[in-house]
C-alpha positions, 0 to 999 in steps of 0.5 A: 380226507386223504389230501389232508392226511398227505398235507399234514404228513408233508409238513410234518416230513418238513419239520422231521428235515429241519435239522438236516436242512439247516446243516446243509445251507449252514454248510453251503454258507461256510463254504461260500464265505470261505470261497468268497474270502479266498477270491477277496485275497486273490484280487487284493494280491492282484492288485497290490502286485499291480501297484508294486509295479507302478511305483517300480515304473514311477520310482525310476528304480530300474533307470538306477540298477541300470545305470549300477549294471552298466558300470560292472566289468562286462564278464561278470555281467556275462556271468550274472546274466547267465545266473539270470541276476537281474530277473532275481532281483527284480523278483525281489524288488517286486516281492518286497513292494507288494508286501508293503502294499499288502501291509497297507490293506487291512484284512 
């Protein structure tokens, strides 16, 4: 008689968590959304960086800008070289390509 006051106790100690147990995995699955939407950015950024990169290759922009340094006086490119010019720019370029690319994933 004992073992079925404890089973009805047990399940009603069940039905008093409900509650409080529906909180804790309504949290745990915001959280894991959250998480897994943040990781989803992190990859997609990734891989429209490395896209950006490709199109710089394939584009031919770096035979361009160069061919445009080679022609500048060499103390200036002295200079610009000493304000690291051509890593900012490449920066840049870098920047605004995967900007575009990321402009074309949808979320």
């Amino acid at each position: 008689m004992e073992s079925i006051v404890d089973f009805f106790n047990y399940f009603a100690g069940l039905i008093d968590n409900i509650p409080t147990q529906f909180d804790s995995y309504f949290d745990r699955i915001v959280v894991w959304l959250i998480v897994t939407y943040f990781e989803l950015k992190i990859h997609t950024m990734t891989f429209a960086a490395t896209i950006a990169q490709a199109i710089i290759a394939n584009v031919g922009l770096s035979d361009i800008l160069n061919a445009a340094w080679s022609s500048i006086d060499s103390q200036v490119v002295v200079v610009m070289n000493y304000c690291r010019v051509p890593d900012a720019i490449n920066l840049i370029l870098n920047a605004y390509l995967t900007r575009f690319i990321l402009g074309l994933i949808p979320f």
